[in-house]
N, C-alpha and C positions, 0 to 999 in steps of 0.2 A: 504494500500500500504506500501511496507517494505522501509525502507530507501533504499536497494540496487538498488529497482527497480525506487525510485523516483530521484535517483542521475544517473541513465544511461537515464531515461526520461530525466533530465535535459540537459547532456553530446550531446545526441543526436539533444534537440533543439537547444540548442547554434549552433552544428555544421551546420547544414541546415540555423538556421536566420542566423550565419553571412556569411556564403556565398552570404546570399539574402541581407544582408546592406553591405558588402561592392560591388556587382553587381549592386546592384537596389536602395541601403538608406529605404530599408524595413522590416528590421529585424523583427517590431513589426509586420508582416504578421504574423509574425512564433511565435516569443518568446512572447510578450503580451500577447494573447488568451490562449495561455498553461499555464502561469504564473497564468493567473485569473480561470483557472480550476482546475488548484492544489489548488485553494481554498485562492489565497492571495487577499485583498483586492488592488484597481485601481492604489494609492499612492504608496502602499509599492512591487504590480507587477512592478510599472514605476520606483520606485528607485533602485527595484532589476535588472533588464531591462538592466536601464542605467549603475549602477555598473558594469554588464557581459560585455555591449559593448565596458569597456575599453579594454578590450582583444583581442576584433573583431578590431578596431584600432591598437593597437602591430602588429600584425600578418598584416593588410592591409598595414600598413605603411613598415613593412620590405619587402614586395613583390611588392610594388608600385614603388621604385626607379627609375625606367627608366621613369615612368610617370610626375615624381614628377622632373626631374632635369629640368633645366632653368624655372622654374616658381618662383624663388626668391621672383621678383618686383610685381606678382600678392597673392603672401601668406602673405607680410609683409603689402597687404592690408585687404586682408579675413581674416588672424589670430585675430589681434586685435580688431577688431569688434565683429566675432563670441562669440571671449573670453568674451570681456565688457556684450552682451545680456546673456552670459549662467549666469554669476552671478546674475545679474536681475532676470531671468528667476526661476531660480534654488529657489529665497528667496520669490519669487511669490506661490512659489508652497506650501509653508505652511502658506501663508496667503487665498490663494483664495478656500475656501468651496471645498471636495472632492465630493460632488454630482454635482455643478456647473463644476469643473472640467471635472467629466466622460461626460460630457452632451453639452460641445464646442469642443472637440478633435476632433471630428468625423468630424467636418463642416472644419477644416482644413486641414484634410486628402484630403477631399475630392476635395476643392482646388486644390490643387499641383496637384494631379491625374486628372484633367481635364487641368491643366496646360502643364504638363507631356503628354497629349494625341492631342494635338492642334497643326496640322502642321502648321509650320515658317523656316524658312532659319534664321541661328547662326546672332547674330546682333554683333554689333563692339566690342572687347576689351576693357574695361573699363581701362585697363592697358599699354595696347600696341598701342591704339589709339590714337594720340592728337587731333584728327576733332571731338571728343567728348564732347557734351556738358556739362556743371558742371553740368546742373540740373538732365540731366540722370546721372552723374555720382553719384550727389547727393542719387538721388532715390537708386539705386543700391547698394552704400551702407548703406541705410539705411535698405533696405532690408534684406543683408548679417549680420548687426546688430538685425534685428527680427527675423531671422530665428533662430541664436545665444539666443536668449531669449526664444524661442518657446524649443528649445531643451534645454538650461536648465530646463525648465518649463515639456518638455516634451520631453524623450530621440527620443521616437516610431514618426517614420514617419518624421523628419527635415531632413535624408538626402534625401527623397523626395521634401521634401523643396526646397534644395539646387540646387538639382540637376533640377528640374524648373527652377530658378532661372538663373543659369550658360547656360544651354539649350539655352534661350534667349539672353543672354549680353556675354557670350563667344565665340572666334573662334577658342579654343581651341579643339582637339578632345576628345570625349565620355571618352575613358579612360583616358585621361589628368586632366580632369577640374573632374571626379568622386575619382583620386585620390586626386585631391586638398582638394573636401567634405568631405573624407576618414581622412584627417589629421586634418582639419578645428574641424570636428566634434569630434573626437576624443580626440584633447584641452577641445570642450567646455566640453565634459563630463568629463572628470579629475573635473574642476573648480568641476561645478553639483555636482561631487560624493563628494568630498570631503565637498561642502555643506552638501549633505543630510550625510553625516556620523555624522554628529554637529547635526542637527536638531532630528533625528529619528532613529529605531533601526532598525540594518539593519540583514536582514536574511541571516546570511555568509556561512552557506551552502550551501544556494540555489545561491547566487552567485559564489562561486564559482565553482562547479559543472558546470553550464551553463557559468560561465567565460572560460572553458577547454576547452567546444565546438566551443567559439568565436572566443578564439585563433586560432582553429584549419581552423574551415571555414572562419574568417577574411584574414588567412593566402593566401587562396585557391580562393576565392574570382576575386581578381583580376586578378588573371593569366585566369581563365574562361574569362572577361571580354574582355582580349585581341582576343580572338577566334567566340565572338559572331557578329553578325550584329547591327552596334549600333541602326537603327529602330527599328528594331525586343527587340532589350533591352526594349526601350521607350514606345512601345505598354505593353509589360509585365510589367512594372512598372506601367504602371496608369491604366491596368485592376486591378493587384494585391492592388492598393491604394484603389480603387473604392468597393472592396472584405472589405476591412477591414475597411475602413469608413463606408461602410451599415454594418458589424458584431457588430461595436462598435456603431452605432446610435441604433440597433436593441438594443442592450441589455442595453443603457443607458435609453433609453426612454421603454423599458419594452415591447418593442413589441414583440411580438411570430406569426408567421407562424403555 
């Protein structure tokens, strides 16, 4: 393959994942599995991954606006938590074995995606509620703290995380509380990158290339989101989760069809 052709492969998945991480927190549908068939190993596809998604965040965040205004008193709770896990998270990820690694992802995909798929009616504002009690409120953000660490740890599949998580403890709407994840997530990966640029070498052409895409479909993203039916989102999300959790168990544990 010539570099021309592996830099518009690149160009192209950026654009498609981050359409799908900032719609869905799915990127790694798209960008992961390509990553690992251009032949990079799991560590250096997820730091490459996570480096491109800072771009899919630029482009989300400047088209999120309208979603994003009065949620002040709910970010200055999700920001600093998310941020604290990805640092963790992020320094995890070159201590814990890379075959252990590829070998638990898959089981927390798969989580969210059945999280993601489980009808419920929106529970109280952790924010905007006072009849809430501290122990949920406790829980909640302790969560918003591990998902933060999960996505440093691991870029692929935490805004499904998130977006579980908000599903549940928000009364926000679909595109509100997905811009929130869009911003949320996009701190912790700054921290992440700039971890992994200290820790390991990073492949800057392949990020950038696939950074071009992110921007482009980060950008594009959420204006989709406003147009869609938020069900009809939530089903596609935790099918799409469900796809890539059995892609990535198949091929950690070495199974073949």
């Amino acid at each position: 393959m010539s570099v021309l052709d592996l830099n518009i492969i690149l160009i192209v998945t950026g654009i498609l994942a981050g359409i799908v991480s900032t719609a869905a927190g799915l990127a790694s549908l798209v960008s992961y599995p390509v990553l690992l068939a251009l032949g990079l190993p799991p560590v250096t596809a997820n730091v490459t991954n996570t480096l491109g998604l800072l771009f899919t965040s630029i482009g989300a965040v400047a088209s999120s606006q309208k979603e994003l205004h009065g949620h002040a008193r709910s970010l200055r709770v999700i920001l600093p938590l998310t941020l604290l896990g990805s640092i963790l998270g992020a320094l995890l990820l070159f201590i814990i074995p890379e075959a252990t690694f590829a070998k638990i992802v898959p089981f927390f995909i798969f989580i969210a995606a059945i999280l993601v798929l489980i009808p419920h009616h929106n529970q109280l504002s952790i924010n905007e509620k006072k009849d809430i009690s501290i122990s949920k409120k406790f829980l909640t953000w302790l969560a918003i703290f591990l998902i933060g660490g999960y996505t440093g740890y691991f870029g692929a599949a935490g805004g499904v995380l998130m977006l579980s998580l908000f599903s549940w403890t928000s009364n926000d709407t679909f595109p509100e509380y997905n811009a929130q994840k869009n911003l949320a997530l996009g701190l912790a990966n700054i921290v992440a990158a700039i971890i992994y640029v200290t820790k390991t070498p990073i492949p800057w052409n392949n990020v950038i290339f696939l950074g071009i895409g992110f921007l482009v479909g980060g950008f594009w993203g959420p204006r989709i989101v406003r147009h869609l039916p938020t069900q009809l989102l939530k089903v596609l999300i935790g099918i799409g989760a469900l796809i890539l959790a059995a892609s990535l168990f198949m091929k950690a544990y070495k199974i073949i069809l």
